[in-house]
C-alpha positions as CSV (number, residue, x, y, z in Angstrom):
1,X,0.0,0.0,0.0
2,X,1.0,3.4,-1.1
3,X,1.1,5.4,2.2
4,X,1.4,8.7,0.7
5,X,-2.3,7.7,-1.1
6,X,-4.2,7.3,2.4
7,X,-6.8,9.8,4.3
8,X,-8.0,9.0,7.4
9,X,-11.5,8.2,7.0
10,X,-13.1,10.9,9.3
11,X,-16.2,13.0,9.2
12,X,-15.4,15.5,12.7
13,X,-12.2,16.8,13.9
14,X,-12.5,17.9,17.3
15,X,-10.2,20.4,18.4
16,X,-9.9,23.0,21.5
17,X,-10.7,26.3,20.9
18,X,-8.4,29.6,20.4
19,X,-4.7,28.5,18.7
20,X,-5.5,25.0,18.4
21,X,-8.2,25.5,16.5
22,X,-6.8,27.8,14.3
23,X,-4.0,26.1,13.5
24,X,-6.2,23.0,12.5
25,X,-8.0,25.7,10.2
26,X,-5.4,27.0,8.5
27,X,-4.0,23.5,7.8
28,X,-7.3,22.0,6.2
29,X,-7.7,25.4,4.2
30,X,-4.7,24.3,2.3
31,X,-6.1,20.9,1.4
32,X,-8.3,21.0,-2.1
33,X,-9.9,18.2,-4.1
34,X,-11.5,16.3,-1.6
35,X,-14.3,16.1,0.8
36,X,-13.1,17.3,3.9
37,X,-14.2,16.6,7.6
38,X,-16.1,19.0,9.9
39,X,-14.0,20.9,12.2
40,X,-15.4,21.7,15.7
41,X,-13.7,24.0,18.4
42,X,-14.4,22.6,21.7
43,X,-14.3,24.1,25.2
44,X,-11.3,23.3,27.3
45,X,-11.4,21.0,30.6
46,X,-13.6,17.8,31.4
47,X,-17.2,19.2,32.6
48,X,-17.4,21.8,29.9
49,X,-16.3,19.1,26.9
50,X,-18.9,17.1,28.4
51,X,-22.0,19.5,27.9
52,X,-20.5,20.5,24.5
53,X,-21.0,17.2,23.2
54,X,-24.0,16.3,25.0
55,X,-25.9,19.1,23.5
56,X,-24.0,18.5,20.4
57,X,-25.6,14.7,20.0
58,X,-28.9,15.9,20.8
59,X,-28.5,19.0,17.7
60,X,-27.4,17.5,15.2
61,X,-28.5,16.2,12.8
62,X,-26.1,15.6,9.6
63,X,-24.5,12.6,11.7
64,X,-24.2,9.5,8.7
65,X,-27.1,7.6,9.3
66,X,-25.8,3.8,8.2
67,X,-22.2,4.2,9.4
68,X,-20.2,4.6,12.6
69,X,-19.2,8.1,13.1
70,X,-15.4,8.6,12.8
71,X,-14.2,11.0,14.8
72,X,-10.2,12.7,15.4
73,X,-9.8,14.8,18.6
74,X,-6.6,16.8,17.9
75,X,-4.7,19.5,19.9
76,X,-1.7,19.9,21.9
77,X,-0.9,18.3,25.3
78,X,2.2,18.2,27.9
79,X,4.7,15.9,28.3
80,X,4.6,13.5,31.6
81,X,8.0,11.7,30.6
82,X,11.6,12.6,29.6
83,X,10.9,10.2,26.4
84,X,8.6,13.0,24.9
85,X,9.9,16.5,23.9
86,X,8.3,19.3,22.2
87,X,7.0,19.2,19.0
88,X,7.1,15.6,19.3
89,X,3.4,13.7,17.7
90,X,1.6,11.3,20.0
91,X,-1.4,8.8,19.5
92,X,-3.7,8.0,22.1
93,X,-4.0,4.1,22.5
94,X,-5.6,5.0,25.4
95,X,-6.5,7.4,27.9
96,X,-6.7,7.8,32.0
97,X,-8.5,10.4,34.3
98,X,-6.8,11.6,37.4
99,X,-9.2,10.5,40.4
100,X,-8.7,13.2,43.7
101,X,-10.3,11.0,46.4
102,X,-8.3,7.9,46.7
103,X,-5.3,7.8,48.4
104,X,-3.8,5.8,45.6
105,X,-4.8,6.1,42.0
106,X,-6.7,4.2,40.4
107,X,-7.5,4.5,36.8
108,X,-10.2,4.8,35.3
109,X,-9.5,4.3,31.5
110,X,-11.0,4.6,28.0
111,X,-10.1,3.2,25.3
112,X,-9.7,4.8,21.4
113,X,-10.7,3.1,18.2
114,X,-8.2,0.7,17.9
115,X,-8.9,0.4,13.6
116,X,-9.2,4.4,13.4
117,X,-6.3,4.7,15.4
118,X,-4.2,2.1,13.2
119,X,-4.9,4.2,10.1
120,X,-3.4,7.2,11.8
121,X,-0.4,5.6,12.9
122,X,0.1,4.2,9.0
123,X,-0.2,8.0,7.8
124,X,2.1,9.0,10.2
125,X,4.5,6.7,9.8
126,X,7.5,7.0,12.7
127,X,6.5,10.4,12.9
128,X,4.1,9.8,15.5
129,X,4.5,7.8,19.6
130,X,2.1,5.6,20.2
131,X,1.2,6.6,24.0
132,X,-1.2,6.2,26.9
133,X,-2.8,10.4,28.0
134,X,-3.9,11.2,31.2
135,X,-6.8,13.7,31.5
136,X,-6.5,16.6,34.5
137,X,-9.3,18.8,35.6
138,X,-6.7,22.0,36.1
139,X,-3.7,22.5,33.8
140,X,-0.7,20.3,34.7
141,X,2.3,23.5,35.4
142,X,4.8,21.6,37.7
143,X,7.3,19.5,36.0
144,X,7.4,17.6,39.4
145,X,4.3,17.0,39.3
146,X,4.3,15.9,35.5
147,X,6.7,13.0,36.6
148,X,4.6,11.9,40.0
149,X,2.0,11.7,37.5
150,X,3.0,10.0,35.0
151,X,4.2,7.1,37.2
152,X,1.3,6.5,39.0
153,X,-0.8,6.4,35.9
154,X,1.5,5.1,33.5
155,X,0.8,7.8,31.8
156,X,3.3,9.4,28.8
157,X,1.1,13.0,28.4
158,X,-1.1,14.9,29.6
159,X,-3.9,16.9,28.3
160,X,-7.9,18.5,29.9
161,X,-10.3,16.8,27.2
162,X,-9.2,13.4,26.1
163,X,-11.1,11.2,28.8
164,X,-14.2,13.0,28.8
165,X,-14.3,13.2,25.0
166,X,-13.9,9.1,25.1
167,X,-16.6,8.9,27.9
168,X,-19.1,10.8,25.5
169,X,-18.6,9.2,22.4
170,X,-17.8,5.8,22.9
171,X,-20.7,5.7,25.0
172,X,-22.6,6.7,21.3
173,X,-20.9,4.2,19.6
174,X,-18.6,6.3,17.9
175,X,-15.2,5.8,16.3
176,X,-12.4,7.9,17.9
177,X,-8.9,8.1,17.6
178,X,-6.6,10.9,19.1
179,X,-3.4,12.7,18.1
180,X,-1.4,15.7,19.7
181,X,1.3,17.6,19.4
182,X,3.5,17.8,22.8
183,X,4.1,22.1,23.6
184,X,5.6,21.7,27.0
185,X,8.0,19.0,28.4
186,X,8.5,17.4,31.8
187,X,11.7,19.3,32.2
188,X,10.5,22.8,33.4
189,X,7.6,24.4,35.0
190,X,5.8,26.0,33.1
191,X,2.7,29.3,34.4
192,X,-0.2,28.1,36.7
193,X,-2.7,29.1,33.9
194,X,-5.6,27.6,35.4
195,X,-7.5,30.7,37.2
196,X,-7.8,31.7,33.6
197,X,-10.1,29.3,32.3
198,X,-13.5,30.2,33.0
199,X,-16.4,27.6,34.2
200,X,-17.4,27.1,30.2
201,X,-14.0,26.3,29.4
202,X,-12.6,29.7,27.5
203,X,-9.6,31.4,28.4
204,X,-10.2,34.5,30.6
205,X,-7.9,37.4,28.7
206,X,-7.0,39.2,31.9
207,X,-6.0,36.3,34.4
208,X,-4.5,34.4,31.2
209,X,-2.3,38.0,31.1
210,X,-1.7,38.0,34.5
211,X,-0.5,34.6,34.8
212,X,1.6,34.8,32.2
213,X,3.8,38.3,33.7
214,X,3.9,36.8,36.8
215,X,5.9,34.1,35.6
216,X,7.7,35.5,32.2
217,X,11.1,33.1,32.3
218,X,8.1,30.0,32.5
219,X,6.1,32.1,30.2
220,X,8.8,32.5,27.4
221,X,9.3,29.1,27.3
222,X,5.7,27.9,27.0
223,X,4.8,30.6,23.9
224,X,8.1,29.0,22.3
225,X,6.3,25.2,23.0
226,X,2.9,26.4,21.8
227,X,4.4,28.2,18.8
228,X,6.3,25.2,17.7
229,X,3.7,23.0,18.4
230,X,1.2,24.8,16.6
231,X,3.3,24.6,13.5
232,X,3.5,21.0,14.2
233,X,0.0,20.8,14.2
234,X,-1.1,22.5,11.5
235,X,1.5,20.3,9.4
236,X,0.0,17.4,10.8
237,X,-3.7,18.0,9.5
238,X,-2.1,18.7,6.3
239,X,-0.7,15.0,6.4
240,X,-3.9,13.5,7.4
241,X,-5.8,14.8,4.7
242,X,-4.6,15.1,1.9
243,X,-2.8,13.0,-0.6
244,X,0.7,14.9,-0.5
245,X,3.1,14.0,2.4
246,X,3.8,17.3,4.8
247,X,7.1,17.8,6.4
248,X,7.1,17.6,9.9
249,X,8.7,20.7,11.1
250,X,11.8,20.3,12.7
251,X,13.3,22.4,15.2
């Protein structure tokens, strides 16, 4: 099989809103010829992913009627282990939520389309790490705490959506598979950004601000992250869907 002939067979991208998003945008913009997928920007953290898509199900209504819905969730995500660095493509084989009331963890796991998730890995080539993601309710900034947490779960990266996105769909009987570009590594702290995401899962400008100048060495180095992961990602959606072969960025 010509691997530079594939598309991943998918009718939604799901993709967190703001820079994520965008980046997704301008990468599909590029792609002509072809039916492309829907792109939807999603809110950030557990809860709020959770009403998006429940209301989402219960509104739509151009879902294929004889087929099982494929869906990719992309975005970025932090690295819980040395293994991963920036700019570095994972794919979810799996994914774990962090529980807060047990002493020791216990995970709670969902599991991603194992054929959808196959057909990513083939486009991608050794571009892309298969790993397991662990879902967190508050943004991960510690890069202590990234490596507590990735040995208790097992886990390689980290992100806010992945688990309940899973919970949701799989649940519908949807097809899901998951890839991200890692923006921050386990190396170095980066800000405590979480005040500045709001109960509906948007960033709040002013704490977001705020957060960011309190912390500007940590801050420096997470713009740099997202910038390069963006790039990556953007890439990436062009090498999904369409028939040419992107190059990676490296840097």
């Amino acid at each position: 099989m010509n691997l530079s002939q594939l598309t991943i067979p998918v009718t939604i991208i799901l993709v967190p809103q703001g820079a994520e998003y965008q980046a997704i945008c301008r990468g599909i913009k590029q792609i002509t010829g072809r039916p492309l997928p829907r792109i939807l920007s999603i809110p950030i953290g557990a809860e709020p992913v959770t009403q998006y898509l429940e209301t989402w199900l219960q509104t739509t209504t151009n879902l294929p009627q004889h087929s099982q819905p494929q869906v990719l969730l992309m975005g970025l995500c932090g690295s819980l282990s040395p293994n991963y660095s920036v700019g570095d493509i994972v794919v979810y084989n799996d994914c774990v939520a962090i529980q807060r009331n047990q002493d020791r963890p216990q995970a709670l796991v969902q599991q991603c389309c194992s054929q959808l998730t196959n057909l990513v890995q083939q486009q991608l080539g050794n571009k892309a790490n298969l790993v397991r993601g662990l879902s967190s309710d508050r943004i991960i900034w510690s890069s202590l705490e990234k490596r507590q947490l990735g040995q208790s779960y097992q886990a390689d990266v980290v992100d806010m959506e992945g688990f309940a996105t899973l919970s949701v769909l799989n649940a519908k009987g949807f097809a899901v598979a998951m890839v991200r570009v890692i923006s921050d590594d386990s190396y170095y702290n980066i800000p405590d950004l979480t005040p500045a995401i709001s109960a509906d899962g948007s960033l709040k400008p002013l704490p977001f601000a705020i957060g960011m100048v309190k912390q500007p060495i940590a801050a420096t180095r997470l713009i740099r992250g997202s910038l390069r992961g963006l790039k990556v990602l953007e890439e990436l959606s062009i090498r999904l869907f369409s028939n040419r072969q992107a190059s990676t960025t490296e840097a």
